[in-house]
C-alpha positions in Angstrom: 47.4 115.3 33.3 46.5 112.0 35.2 49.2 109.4 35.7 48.1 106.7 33.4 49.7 103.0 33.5 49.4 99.9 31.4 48.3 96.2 32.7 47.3 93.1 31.2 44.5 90.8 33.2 44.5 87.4 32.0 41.7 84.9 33.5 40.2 81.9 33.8 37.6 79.9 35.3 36.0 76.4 35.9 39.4 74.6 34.6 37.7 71.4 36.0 41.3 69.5 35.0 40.5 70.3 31.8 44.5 69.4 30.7 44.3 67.7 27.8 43.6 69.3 24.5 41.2 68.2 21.6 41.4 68.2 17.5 38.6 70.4 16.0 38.9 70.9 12.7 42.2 69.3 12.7 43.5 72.4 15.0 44.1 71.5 18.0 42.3 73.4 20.7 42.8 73.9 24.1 44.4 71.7 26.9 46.3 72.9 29.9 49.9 73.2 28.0 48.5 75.7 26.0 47.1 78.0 28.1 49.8 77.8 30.1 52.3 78.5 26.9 49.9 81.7 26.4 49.8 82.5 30.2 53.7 82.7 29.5 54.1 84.7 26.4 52.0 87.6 27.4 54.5 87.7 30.3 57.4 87.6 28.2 55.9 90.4 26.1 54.2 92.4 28.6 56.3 92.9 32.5 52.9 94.0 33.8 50.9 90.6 33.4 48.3 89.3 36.1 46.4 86.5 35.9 43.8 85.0 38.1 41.5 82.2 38.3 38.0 82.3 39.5 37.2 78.8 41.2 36.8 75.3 40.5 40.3 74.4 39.4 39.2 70.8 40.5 37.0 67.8 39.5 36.0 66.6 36.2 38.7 64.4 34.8 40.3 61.3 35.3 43.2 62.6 36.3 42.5 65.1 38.8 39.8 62.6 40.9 42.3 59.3 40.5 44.7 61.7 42.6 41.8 63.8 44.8 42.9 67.1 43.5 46.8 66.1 44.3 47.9 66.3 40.1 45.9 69.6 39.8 47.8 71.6 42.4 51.3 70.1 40.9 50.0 71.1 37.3 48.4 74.3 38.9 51.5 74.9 40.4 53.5 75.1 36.9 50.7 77.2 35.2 52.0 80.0 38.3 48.4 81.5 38.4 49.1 84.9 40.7 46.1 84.4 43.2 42.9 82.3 42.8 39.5 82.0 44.4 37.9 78.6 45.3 34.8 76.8 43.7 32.3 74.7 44.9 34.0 71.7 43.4 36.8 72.8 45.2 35.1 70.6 48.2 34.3 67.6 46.4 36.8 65.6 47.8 36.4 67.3 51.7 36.9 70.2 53.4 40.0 68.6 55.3 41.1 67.9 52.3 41.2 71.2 50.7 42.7 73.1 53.3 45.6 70.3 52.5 45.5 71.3 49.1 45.7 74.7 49.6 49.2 74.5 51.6 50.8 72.5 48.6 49.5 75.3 46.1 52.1 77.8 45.4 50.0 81.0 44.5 47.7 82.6 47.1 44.2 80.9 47.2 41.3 84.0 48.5 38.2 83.6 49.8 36.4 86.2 52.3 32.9 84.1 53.1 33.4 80.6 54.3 34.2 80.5 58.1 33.9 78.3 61.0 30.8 80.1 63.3 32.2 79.6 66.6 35.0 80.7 67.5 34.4 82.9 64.4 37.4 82.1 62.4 37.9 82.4 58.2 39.3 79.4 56.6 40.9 81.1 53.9 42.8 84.3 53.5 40.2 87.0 52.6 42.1 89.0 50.3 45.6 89.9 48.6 47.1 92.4 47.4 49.5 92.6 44.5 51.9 94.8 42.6 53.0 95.4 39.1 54.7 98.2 38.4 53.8 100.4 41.2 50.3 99.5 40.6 48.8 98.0 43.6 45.6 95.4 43.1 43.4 94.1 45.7 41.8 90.7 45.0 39.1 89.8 46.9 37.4 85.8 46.8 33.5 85.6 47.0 31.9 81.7 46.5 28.3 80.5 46.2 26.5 79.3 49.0 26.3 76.2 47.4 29.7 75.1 48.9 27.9 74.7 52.4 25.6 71.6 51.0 26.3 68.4 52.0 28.9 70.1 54.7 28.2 70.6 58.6 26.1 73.5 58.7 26.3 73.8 62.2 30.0 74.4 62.3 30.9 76.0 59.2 28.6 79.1 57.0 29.0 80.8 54.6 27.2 84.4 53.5 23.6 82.9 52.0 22.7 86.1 49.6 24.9 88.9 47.7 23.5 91.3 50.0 25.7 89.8 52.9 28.7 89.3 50.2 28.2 92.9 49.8 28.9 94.0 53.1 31.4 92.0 53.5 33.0 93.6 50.3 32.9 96.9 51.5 34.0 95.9 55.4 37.0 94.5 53.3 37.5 98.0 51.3 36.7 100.5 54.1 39.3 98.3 56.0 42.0 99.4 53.4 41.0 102.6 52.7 44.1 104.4 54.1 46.1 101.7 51.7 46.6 102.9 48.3 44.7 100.8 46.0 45.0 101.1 42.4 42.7 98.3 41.2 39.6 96.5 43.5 38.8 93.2 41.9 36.7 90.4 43.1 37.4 86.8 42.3 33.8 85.6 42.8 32.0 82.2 42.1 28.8 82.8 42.4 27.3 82.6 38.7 27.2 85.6 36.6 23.6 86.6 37.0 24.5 86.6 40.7 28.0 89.3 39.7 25.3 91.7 37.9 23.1 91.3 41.5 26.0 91.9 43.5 28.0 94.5 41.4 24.1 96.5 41.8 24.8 96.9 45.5 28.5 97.4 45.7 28.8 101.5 47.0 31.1 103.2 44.3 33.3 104.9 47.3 34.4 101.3 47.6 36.4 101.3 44.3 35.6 97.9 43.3 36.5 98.1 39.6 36.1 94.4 38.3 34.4 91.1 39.2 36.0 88.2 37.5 33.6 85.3 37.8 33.0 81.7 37.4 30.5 78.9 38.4 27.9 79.7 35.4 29.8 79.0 32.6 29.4 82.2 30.6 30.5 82.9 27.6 30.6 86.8 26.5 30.7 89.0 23.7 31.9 92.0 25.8 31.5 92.4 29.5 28.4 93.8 31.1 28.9 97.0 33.1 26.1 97.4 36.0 26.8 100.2 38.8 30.3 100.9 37.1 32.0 98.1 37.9 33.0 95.7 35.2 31.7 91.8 35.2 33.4 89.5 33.1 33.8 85.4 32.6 35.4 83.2 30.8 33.6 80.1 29.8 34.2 76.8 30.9 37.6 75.1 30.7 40.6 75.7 28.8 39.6 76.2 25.1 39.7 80.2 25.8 40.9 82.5 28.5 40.1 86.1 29.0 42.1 89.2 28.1 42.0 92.4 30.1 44.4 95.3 28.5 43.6 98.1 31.5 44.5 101.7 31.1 45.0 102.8 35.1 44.2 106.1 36.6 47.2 106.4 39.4 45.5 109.9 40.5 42.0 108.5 40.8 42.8 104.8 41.7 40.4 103.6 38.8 40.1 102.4 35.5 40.7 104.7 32.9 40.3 103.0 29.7 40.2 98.5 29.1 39.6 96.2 25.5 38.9 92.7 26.8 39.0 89.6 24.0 38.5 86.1 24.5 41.0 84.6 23.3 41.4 81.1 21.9 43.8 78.9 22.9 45.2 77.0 19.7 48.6 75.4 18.8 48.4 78.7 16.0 49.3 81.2 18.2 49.9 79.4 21.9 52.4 77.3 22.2 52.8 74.4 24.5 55.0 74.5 27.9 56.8 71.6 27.7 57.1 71.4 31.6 53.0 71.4 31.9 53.3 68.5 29.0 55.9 66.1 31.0 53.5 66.5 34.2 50.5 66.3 32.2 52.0 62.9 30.1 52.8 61.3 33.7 49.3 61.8 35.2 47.8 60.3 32.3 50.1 57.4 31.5 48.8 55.8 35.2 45.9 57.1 34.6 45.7 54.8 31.3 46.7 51.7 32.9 43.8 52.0 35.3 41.1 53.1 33.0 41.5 52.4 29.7 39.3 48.9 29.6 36.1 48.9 27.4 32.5 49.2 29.0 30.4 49.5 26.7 29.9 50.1 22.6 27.0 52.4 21.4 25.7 52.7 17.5 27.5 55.6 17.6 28.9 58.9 19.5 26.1 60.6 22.4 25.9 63.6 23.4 25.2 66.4 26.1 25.7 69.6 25.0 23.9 71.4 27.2 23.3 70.5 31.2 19.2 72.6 30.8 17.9 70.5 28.1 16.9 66.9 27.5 20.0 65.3 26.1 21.0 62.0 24.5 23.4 60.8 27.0 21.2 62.2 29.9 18.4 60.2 28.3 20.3 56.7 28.7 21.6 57.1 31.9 18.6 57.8 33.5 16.9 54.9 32.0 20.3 52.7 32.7 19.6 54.0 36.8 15.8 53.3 36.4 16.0 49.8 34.9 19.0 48.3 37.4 16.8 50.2 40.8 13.7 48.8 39.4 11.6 52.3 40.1 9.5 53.7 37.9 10.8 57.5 38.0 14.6 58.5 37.9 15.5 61.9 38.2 19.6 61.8 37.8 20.9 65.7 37.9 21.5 67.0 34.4 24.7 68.7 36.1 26.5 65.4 37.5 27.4 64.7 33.5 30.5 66.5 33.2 31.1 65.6 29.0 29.6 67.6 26.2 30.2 64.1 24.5 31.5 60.1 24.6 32.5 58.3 21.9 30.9 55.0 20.7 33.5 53.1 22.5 33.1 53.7 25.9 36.1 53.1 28.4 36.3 52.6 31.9 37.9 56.1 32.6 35.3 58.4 29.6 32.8 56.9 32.2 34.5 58.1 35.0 35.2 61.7 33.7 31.4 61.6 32.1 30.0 60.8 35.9 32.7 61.6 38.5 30.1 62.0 41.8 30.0 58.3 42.8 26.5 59.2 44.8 24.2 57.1 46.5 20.6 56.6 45.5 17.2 57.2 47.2 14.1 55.9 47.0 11.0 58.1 47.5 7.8 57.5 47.1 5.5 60.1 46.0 2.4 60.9 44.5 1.5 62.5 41.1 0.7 65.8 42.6 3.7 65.5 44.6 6.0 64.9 41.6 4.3 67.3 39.8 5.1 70.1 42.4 9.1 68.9 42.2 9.3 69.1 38.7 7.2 72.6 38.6 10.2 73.6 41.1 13.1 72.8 39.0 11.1 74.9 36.4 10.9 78.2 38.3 12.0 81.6 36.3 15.3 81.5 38.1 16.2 78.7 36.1 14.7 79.9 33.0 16.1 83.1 32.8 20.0 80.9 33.5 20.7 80.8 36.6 22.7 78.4 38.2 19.9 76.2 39.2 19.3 72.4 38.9 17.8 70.9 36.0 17.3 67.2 35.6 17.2 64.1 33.4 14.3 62.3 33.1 13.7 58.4 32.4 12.1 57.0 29.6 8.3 56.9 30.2 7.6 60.6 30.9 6.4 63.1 28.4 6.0 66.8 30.2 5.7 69.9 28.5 5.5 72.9 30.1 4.7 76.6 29.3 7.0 79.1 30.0 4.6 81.6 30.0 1.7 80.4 31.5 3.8 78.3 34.4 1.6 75.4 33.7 2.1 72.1 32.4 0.3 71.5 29.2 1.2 67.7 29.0 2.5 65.5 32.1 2.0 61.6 30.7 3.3 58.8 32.3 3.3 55.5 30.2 1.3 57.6 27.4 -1.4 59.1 29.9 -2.3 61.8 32.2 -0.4 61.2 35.3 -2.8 60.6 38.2 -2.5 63.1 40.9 -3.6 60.4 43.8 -1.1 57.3 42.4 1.7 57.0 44.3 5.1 56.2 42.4 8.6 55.0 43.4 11.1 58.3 42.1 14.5 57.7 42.5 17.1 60.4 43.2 20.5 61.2 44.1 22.1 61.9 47.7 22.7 65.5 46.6 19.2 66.4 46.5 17.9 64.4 48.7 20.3 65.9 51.4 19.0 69.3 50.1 15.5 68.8 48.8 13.5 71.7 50.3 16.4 73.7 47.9 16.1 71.4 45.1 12.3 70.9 44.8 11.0 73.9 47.0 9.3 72.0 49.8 10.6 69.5 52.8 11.3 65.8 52.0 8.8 64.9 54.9 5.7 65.5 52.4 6.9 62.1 50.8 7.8 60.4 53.8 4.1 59.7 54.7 4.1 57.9 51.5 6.7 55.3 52.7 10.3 55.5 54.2 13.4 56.3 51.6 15.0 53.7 51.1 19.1 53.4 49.7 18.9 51.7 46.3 22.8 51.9 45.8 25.6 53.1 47.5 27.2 53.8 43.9 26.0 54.9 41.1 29.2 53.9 38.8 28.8 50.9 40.3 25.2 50.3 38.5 26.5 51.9 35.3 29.4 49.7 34.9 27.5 46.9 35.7 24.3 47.7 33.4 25.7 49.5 30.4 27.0 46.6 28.7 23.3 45.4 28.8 22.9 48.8 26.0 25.7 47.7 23.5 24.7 49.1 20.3 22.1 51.4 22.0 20.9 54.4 19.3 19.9 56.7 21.8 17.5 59.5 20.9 16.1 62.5 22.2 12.8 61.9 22.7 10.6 65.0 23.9 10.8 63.8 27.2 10.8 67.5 28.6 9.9 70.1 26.7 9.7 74.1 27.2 7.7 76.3 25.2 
């Protein structure tokens, strides 16, 4: 008979300082206290207790961007993840800077594929290995490529495709192989259409057994099990986390048997850790002084509830950017709004959590066939079928509709009529993609150039929100079939 032990795999991923929690239903649900409180109890109740987090701990609230990532750590630090990967987002504030960060964080921070080229050097640890029990687990970090834009390309790289994470991966396990390793699990951030892509090439004599991932946003039924190895994720902040019971084969050094939930964190079954609370209450009374003055008062709550549609809140900042710029395109990336919602009171620091990349803007000028070609971009399959691709906003005097099936646009108006292939118009855009817009719109930015040189509009585009949203008090916004997919 094998030699079968017990382990529970808790995990999370894309906390974005998700900390506080919110009333739904008059329950309240999630926040960083809670998940910590259920982090805790499954400890108490079960010795063998792991948990992991797969990237992008940082960015996207008030209190983890006043403080550059500082308060995260600190609050990270109570939580007592046992190893984590990093995120993309995990460079918002600099490089430098996070390599700071990681020497305040008290839990081991993995990641195998961002180096310095010459002298070849890794920035981060590649790997650790744990123990519970006797039961020895490798975890191994794997991030996007997305990490290297807007960095120094010629200094730092990062593996472009899965096929090089791949290698990588197995250079990794062959490495260990004389090492007893009961359980292989990657900690990747690469989007979980990317995990399947990735888990396809991974040789079974490596004995990777799970990929926990992030950077998508995926919320599962079950996992998905492609080439034997297990890919799971958990959503986006902390509402939920994800619940591993593993059956292990000592003999074999494999899984023998795993249930995985998702469990909700509520105040009916996790309770708070007052420790996380005090820290979290300190951040936030500052926080309040700073941020808590009005902006702006809509007719009533807008939303964004999803980052590949038109959306209300998507649809009045983009008009906000085009009106103050005086262009007569914006394109603002459906991505840089991190809330599903704002109320109808808006406040200095909802504003700042709603839009936390304080970007520049460009000016481009190109023609109708030219914008035509940018939007067709954004609409490739890979976005279609959910990748992690960008999708964008689009201000007020556009109607497109496109055909999924055809790849063709069956209406493309500007100002109510056919847009004119040869007219040239001023699009404006943010520094993101116009530092990578061969990626972002699938040919170089030098096609528009001949058109006229970009121009900077704005160093900040809070700055221009804060001053021009007032001008929108009691604004109804609608959505208004400004992009449509059929």
């Amino acid at each position: 008979m094998p030699e079968l032990r017990k382990i529970v795999l808790l995990h999370s991923n894309d906390l974005h300082g998700d900390f506080l929690a919110e009333e739904v239903d008059e329950t309240l649900l999630g926040g960083i206290s809670m998940l910590s409180g259920y982090v805790h109890k499954v400890r108490s109740e079960y010795k063998n207790t792991i948990y992991c987090i797969a990237g992008d701990m940082l960015q996207g609230s008030i209190i983890d961007s006043e403080y550059k990532g500082l308060s995260t750590i600190e609050i990270m630090n109570l939580l007592r993840p046992d190893v984590a990967s990093i995120g993309n987002h995990e460079v918002d504030y600099g490089l430098a800077h996070l390599l700071f960060l990681e020497r305040c964080a008290r839990f081991p921070i993995v990641c195998a594929n961002l180096f310095i080229k010459k002298p070849y050097t890794r920035l981060f640890i590649p790997h650790v290995i744990l123990e519970k029990d006797g039961i020895r687990m490798m975890f191994i970090g794997i991030i996007t490529s997305e990490i290297l834009q807007g960095m120094h390309k010629d200094i730092l790289s990062s593996f472009v495709d899965v096929e090089d994470a791949a290698r990588e991966v197995g250079q990794i396990c062959n490495a260990w192989r004389t090492t007893d390793i009961d359980l292989t699990v990657l900690l990747t951030h690469i989007g979980f259409e990317e995990d399947k892509k990735l888990a396809q090439l991974l040789d079974p004599s490596w004995g990777v057994d799970l990929i926990i991932g992030g950077h998508s946003h995926t919320i599962l039924e079950q996992p998905e099990v492609v080439n034997g190895v297990v890919i799971a994720q958990a959503g986006v902040g902390t509402n939920q986390i994800g619940r591993f019971d593993l059956t292990i084969d000592m003999d074999s050094n494999s899984i023998a048997s795993y249930e995985w939930q998702l469990i909700q964190i509520d105040e009916t079954a996790c309770p708070h850790d007052e420790e996380i609370v005090d820290a979290v209450r300190r951040f936030k009374n500052e926080t309040d002084r700073k941020y808590n003055r009005i902006i702006c008062t809509f007719a009533r709550p807008l939303t964004h509830p999803d980052r590949y549609q038109e959306t209300e809140l998507g649809n009045l900042m983009a008009d906000v950017i085009r009106d103050a710029l005086e262009v007569d395109i914006t394109l603002l990336g459906s991505g840089s709004i991190r809330k599903k919602s704002v109320p109808a009171v808006l406040t200095y620091g909802e504003l700042k959590e709603l839009f936390p990349y304080d970007d520049k803007i460009f000016r481009l000028k190109a023609t109708g066939a030219q914008f035509k070609k940018m939007v067709a971009y954004t609409l490739r399959d890979e976005m279609l079928q959910g990748a992690h691709t960008e999708f964008f906003q689009y201000s007020g005097d556009l109607r497109i509709t496109f055909d999924r099936a055809t790849k063709t646009f069956i209406r493309f108006d500007f100002k109510g009529k056919p847009i004119q292939d040869d007219i040239v118009f001023s699009v404006s855009i943010q520094e993101y993609f116009f530092n990578n817009f061969e990626d972002c719109f699938g040919f170089p930015v030098e096609e528009l150039t001949v058109n006229g040189k970009p121009r900077i509009l704005t160093t900040s585009i809070v700055d221009v929100l804060i001053e021009h949203l007032p001008l929108e008090a009691n604004r109804d916004q609608k959505i208004e079939g400004r992009m449509t997919i059929k």
